[in-house]
N, C-alpha and C positions, 0 to 999 in steps of 0.2 A: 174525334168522330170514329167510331168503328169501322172499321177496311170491309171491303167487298169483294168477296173472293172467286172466280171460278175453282170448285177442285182440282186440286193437283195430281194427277196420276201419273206412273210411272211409264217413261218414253226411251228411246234408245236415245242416247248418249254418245255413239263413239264418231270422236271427229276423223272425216275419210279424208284425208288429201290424194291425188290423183295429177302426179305430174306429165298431164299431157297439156300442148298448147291448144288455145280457145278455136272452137270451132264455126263455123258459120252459119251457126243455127241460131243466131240470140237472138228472144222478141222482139216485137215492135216497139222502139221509145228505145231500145239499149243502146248506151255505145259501149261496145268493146273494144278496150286498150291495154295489154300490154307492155307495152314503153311508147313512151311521148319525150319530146322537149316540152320542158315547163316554161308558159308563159309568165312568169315573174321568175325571180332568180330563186337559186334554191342557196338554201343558208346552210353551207360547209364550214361554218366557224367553229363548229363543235355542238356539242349538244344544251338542247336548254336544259335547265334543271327547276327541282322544288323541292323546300322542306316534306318532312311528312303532311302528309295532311292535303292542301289545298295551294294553289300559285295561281295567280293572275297575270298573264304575260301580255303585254301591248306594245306598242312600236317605239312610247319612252321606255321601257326598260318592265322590272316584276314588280309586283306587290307579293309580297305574303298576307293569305288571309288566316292562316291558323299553323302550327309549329308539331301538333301536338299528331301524335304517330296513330296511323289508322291502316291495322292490320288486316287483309283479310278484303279492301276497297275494291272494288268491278266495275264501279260506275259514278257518274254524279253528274248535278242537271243543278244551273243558277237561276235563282231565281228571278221571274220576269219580273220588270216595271220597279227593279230595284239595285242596290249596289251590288257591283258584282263579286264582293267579297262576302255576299248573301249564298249560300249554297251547301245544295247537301249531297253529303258522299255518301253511298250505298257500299253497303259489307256483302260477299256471298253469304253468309249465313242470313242475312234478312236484316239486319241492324240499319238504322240511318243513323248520322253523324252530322249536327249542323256544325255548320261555320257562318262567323259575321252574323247575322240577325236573320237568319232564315230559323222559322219555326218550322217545332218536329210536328209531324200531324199523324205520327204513328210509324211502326215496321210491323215484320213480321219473324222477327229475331227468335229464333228456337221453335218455330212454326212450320217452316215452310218444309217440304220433303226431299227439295231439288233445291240449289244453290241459284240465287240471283244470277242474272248476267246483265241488268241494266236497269235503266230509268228515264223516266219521263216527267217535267213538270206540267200544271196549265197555266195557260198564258195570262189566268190573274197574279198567279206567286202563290196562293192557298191550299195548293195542294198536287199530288204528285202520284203516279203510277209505277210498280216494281213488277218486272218481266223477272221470268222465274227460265231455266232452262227446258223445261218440260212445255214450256207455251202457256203456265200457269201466270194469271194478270192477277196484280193487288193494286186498288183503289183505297187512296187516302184523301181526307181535306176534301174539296169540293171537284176532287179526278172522279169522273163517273164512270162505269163498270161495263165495257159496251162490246164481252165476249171477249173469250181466249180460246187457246190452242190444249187447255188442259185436261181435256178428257180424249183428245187424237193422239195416234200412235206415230209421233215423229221420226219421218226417216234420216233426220240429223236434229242437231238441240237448236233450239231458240238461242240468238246471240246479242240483239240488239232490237232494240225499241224508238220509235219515235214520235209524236205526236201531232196531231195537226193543228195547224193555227187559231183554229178556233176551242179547242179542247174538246169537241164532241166526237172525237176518233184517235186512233191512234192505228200504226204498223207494228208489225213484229217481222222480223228476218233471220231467219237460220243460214248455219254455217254454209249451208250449200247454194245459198243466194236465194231459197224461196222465201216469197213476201207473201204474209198473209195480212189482212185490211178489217178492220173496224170500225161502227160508227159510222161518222162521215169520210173516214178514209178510203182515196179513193186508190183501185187497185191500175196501177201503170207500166206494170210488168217487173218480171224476176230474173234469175239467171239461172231459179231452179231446174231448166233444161241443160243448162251448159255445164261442161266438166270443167271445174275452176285449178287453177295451179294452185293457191291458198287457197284456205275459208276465210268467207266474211266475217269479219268481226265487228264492224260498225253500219251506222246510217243515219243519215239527218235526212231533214224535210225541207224545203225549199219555203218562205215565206210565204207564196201562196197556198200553198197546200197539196198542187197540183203534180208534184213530182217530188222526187229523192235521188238520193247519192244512196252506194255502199260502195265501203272500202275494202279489201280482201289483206290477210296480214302482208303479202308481198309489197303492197300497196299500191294493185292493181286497182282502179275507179270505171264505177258505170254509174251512170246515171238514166235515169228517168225519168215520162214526162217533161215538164219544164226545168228540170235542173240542169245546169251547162253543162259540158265538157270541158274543162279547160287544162288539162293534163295530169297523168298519173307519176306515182312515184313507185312507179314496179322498174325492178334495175337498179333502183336506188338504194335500195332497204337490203341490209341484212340477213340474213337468217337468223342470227345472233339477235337480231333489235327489229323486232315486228315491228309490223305499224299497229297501234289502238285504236287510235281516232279519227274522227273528220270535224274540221268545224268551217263553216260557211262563211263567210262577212256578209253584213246586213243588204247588200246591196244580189249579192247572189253570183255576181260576177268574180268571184274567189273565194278561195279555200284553203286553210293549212291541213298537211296530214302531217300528222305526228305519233312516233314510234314509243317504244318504252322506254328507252333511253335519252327521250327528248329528243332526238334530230326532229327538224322542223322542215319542211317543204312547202315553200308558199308558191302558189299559182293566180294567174290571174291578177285582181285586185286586190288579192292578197299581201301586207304590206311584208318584209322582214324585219323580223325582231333582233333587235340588238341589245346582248346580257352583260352584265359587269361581267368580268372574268371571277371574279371571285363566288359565284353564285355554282353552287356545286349540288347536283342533285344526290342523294339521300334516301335509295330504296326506286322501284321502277313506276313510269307513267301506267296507268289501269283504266283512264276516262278523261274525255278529252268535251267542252260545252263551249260554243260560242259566246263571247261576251253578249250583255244585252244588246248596246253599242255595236256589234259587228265588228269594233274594232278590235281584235285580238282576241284572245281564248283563255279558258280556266281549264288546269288539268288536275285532277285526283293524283295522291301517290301514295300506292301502296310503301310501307316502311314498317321495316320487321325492326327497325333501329330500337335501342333499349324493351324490347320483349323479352318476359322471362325466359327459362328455357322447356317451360311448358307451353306458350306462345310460341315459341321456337319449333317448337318438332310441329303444331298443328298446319302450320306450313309446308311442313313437307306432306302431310295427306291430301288427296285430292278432296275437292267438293263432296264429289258423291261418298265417299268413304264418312267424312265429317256427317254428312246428311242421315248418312245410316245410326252415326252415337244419338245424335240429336231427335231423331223418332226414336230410338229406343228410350231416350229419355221423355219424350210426350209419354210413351205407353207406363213407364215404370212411376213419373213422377209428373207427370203434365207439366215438362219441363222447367220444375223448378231444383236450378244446380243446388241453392243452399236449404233443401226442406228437410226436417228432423220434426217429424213426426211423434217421435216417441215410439216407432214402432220394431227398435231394433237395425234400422236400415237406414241410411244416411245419403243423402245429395240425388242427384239428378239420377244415378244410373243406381240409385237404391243398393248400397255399399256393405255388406255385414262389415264389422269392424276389426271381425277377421281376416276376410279377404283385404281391408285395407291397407290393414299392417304386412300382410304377407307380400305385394307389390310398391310397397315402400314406404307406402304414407305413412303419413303422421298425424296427431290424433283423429279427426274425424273427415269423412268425405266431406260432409256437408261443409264443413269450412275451409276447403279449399277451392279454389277456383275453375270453371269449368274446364280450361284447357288444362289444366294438372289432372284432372278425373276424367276425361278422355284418355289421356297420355295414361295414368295408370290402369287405364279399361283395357286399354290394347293389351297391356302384359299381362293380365287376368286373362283375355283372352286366350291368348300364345300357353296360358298352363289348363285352363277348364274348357275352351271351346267357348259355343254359343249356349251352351248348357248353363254355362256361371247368372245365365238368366233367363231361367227355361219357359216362364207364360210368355213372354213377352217378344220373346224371338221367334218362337212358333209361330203366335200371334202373326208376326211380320214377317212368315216367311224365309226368317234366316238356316234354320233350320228343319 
């Protein structure tokens, strides 16, 4: 089924961190905490881990549900009223990636203008929403389309998404803790007043619908409306090893946060997971989804593990930089990386076979792959400028 889009326009981006402590202005429904003692014990055994790809972690031990290396993952959401090795991991660039028996219902891979930073299922399993950083919403499957943030000038980026139980709304939440509400989503306050020591990077929805968690990378927790309090893990976390995610237990009365390194903090009725020792993570945590069960959690992992060394360096570009090849490539080629037209110009970023050989490739653009034709764009770049593709960069403003 074709995705439903708000457009996507262009928002500020840059993440403010602001290391002063929280003030006593936070709305009604917030708890603000800082550090707490956690009401369940917190799990210093070392960190969990996961292949590339996908892990399912519960109180007997892991599952793997996929092995297979998924560069580039931001997020991912299992699917409801099914096994929980059903699920799909979201790429920034727009790609979805199933594992187990989750069907693809579409992406927005080479589309979008702004880098994913989340997802959202509905609570049949048929389909699914991708939160863009701009506040731009994409609707697949039977997710319906009920407004976004992508034509507002955001004073920080959209970071996380979540849904309400009935699938007729959903949240979006920016780095600075403001919540914006759709649908039947209903709005229970933000912390877009408060000056936060991190930024938010995650949120869930509480079962009934009626409230949310977000978590800040410290692993600072507020909650809203109906969702508990039952302790943070700010104090706990690193610098080094943010926290990603939240995942609730079905019951509401606990919660694991968990970092990219796998440290696990469980609260509440939140159980602690106990891992072989031999199980060793492989690239970092990026997305974190409660089981169906509430018993335990699925986490996404990004892993650069066996990427060529064209997948290699697109690693080191930010989102946005990536974003910029990839609309140049809509304009030049409606991004298709391997099109040969006949028309003297080759692949995504429309290649003379001049310029290609003179930045190192070999025979032709088009048959290489799109992170090797980014990678050799840049160095095209660094000798002709934005000139090396003069309608099209005008076009967009690059120059």
């Amino acid at each position: 089924m074709p995705f439903t889009a708000h457009p996507i326009v262009r928002a500020a981006v840059v993440l403010v961190t602001i290391a002063l402590s929280f003030v006593a202005v936070a709305p009604a429904g917030a708890e603000v905490t800082t550090s707490t003692t956690p009401t369940a014990p917190v799990d210093d055994d070392g960190p969990i881990a996961g292949a590339g790809g996908v892990a399912v972690f519960q109180p007997e031990g892991v599952a793997e549900t996929g092995a297979e290396p998924v560069a580039g993952a931001v997020a991912l959401s299992v699917v409801p009223q099914a096994d929980d090795a059903d699920v799909w991991v979201a790429t920034e660039a727009g790609e979805v990636v199933t594992f187990g028996e989750a069907v693809d219902h579409g992406d927005i891979f080479g589309v979008s203008h702004r880098p994913i930073v989340s997802m959202a299922a509905t609570p049949t399993g048929e389909g699914y929403w991708l939160a863009a950083s701009d506040g731009g919403v994409f609707a697949f499957g039977d997710a319906g389309f009920f407004g976004s943030m992508g034509a507002v000038a955001l004073v920080e980026p959209v970071v996380a998404m979540a849904a309400t139980p009935t699938g007729q709304g959903y949240w979006l939440a920016a780095s600075d803790g403001g919540v914006f509400a759709f649908g039947d989503a209903g709005f229970f306050g933000s912390m877009g007043a408060v000056e936060l020591n991190q930024p938010i990077v995650a949120m869930n929805s509480t079962a009934s619908g009626q409230g949310y968690w977000m978590v800040a990378a410290d692993g600072g927790l507020f909650t809203f409306g109906d969702a508990a309090f039952l302790g943070s893990a700010s104090g706990l976390v690193s610098a080094d090893d943010p926290v990603v995610g939240i995942a609730p237990t079905i019951t509401g009365a606990g919660y694991w946060i968990v970092t990219s390194l796998g440290q696990v903090h469980a609260f509440g009725d939140a159980a602690a997971i106990t891992l072989p020792p031999e199980f060793a993570i492989e690239g970092l945590i990026v997305g974190v989804a409660a089981r169906s069960t509430g018993n335990g959690y699925v986490v996404a992992v990004d892993d650069t593990a066996g990427l060529d060394e064209f997948e290699q360096f697109l690693t080191t570009l930010s989102p946005e930089r990536i974003a910029i090849w990839d609309r140049l490539a809509w304009c030049e080629s409606t991004g298709r990386w391997d099109i040969n037209t006949g028309n003297g110009f080759h692949g995504g970023l429309q290649f003379h076979p001049r310029s290609w050989r003179a930045v190192g490739g070999e025979g032709f653009a088009h048959e290489a792959s799109r992170a090797e034709q980014i990678y050799r764009a840049e160095i095209l770049l660094d000798l002709q400028g934005w000139g090396a593709w003069p309608a099209c960069t005008r076009k967009l403003g690059l120059r």
